[in-house]
C-alpha positions as CSV (number, residue, x, y, z in Angstrom):
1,X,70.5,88.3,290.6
2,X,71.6,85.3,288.8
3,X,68.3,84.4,287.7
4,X,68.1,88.0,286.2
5,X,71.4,87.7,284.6
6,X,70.8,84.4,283.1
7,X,66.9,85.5,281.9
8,X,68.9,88.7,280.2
9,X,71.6,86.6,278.3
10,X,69.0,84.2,277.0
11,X,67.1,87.3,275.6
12,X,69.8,88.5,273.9
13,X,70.6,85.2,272.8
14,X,67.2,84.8,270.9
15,X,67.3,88.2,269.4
16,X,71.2,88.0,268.2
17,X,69.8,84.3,266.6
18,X,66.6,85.7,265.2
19,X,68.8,89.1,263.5
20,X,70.9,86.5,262.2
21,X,68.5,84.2,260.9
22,X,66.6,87.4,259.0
23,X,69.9,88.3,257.5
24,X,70.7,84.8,256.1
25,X,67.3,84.5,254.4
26,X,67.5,88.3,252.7
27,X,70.6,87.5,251.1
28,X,69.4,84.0,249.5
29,X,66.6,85.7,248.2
30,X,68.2,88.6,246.7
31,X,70.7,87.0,245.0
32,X,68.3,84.6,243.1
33,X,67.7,84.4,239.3
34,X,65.6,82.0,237.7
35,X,65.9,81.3,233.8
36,X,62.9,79.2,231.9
37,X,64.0,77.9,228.4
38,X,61.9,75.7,225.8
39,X,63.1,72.2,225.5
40,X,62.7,70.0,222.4
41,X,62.7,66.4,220.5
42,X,62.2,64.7,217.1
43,X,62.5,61.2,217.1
44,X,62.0,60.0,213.5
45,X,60.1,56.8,212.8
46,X,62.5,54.2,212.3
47,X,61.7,52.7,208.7
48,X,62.1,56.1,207.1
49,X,64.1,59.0,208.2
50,X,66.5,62.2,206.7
51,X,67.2,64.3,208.7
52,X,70.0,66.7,208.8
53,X,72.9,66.0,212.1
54,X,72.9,69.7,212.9
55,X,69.6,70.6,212.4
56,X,69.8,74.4,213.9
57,X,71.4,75.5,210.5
58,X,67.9,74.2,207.7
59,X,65.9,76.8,208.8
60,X,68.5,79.6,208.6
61,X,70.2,81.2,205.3
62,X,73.4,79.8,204.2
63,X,75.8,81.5,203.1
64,X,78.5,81.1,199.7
65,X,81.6,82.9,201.4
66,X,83.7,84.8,199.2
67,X,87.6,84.2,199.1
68,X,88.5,87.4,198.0
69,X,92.5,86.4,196.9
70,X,91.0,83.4,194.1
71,X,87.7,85.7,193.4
72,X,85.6,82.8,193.6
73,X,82.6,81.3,195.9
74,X,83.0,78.8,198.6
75,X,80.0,75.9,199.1
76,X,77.7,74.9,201.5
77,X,78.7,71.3,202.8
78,X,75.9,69.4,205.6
79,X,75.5,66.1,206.7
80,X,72.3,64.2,206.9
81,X,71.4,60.7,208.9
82,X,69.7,58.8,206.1
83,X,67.8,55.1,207.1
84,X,64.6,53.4,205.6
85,X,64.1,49.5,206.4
86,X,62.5,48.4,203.1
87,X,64.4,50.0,199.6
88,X,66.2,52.7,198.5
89,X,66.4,56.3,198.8
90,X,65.9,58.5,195.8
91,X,65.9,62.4,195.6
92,X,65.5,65.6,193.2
93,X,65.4,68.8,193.4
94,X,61.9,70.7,193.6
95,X,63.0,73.8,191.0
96,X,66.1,74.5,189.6
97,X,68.6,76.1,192.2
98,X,69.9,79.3,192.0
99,X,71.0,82.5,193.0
100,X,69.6,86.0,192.0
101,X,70.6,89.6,192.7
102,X,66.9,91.0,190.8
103,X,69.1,92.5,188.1
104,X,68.2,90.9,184.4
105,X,71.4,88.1,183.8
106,X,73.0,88.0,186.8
107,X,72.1,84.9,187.9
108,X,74.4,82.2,189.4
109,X,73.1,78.4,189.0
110,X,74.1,76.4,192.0
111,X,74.9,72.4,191.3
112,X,73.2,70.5,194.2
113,X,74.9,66.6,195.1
114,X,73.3,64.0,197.9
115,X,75.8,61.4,198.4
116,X,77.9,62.5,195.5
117,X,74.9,62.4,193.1
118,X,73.9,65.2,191.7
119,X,70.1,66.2,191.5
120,X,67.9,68.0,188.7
121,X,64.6,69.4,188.7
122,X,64.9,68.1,184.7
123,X,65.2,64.4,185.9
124,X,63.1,62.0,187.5
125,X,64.2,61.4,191.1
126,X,67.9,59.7,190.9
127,X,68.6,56.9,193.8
128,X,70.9,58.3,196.4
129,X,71.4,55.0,198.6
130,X,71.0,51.7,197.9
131,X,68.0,49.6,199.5
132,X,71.7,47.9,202.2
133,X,72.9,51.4,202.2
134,X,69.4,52.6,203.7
135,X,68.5,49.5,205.8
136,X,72.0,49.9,208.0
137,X,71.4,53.5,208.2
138,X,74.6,56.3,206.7
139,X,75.4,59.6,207.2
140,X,75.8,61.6,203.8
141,X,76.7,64.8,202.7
142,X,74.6,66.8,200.6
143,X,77.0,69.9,198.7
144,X,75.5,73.0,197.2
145,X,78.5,74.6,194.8
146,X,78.3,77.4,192.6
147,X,78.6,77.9,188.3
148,X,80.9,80.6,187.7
149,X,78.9,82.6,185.1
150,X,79.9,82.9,181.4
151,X,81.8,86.8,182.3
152,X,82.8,86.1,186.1
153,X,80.3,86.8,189.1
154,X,79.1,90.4,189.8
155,X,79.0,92.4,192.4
156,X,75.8,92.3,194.7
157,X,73.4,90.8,197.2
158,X,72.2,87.5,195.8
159,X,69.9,85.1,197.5
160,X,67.9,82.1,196.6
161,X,66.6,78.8,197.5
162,X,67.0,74.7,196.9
163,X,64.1,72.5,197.1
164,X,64.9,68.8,198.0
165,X,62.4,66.3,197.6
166,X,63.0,62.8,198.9
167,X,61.1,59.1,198.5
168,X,61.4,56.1,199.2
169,X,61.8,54.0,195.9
170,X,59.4,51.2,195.0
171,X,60.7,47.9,196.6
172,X,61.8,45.5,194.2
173,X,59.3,42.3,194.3
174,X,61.1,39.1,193.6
């Protein structure tokens, strides 16, 4: 009887293990989520670079808040990492910036800065670091502020867009 006892327990043993064993694997696979997401890089070439330090906000609108107690617009303030190995940096702005609700004169002009220079479509390109300002590398700020228009802004949806265009200057041959 023993023998029959003992074949009997280790029966039960193996189906009590194998229940178990069945339970533990459906409840790590029901509980599992997987998530795929895209992953990306620039590395810019070393003798000549701008780029901006947050770069999820250039390809999105920016806004001009308005502070409703001084009835004006705020600006749009962003930094860039600026570096070229060889001369300076010069910029200018593509078309004159702006702001336009589609109604005839109600247009606000924006006044764009690099570096505290301010840029113009009218102008050649205006240096905006210095050839040892651009060899060690800097991070600037490029500012986007509104005109008030002669008569105080109007009401309405404006939108618009600025244009920069960067080079490097000529080096200077000694």
């Amino acid at each position: 009887m023993t023998h029959r006892v003992t074949k009997m327990i280790k029966q039960c043993t193996v189906v009590v293990l194998m229940t178990a064993a069945g339970l533990t694997g459906g409840e790590a696979w029901g509980a599992r989520e997987e998530h795929t997401f895209e992953v990306s890089l620039t590395i810019p070439s070393r003798p000549f670079y701008i780029i901006p330090t947050e770069p999820d906000w250039i390809h999105r609108p920016q806004r001009l808040n308005w502070d409703y107690p001084t009835a004006t617009l705020g600006s749009v303030r962003k930094n860039f990492d600026v570096r070229h190995d060889s001369s300076a940096i010069e910029a200018r702005l593509g078309a004159e910036p702006y702001l336009e609700n589609g109604r005839v004169n109600e247009v606000i002009t924006l006044r764009v800065s690099f570096n505290g220079v301010e840029l113009s479509s009218q102008m050649p390109p205006r240096q905006v670091l210095t050839q040892a300002e651009a060899a060690a590398g800097k991070r600037v700020e490029l500012k986007i502020e509104p005109i008030e228009p002669p008569g105080g802004y109007r009401a309405g949806d404006y939108n618009g867009n600025v244009l920069l265009l960067f080079n490097a200057s000529a080096p200077v041959l000694e």
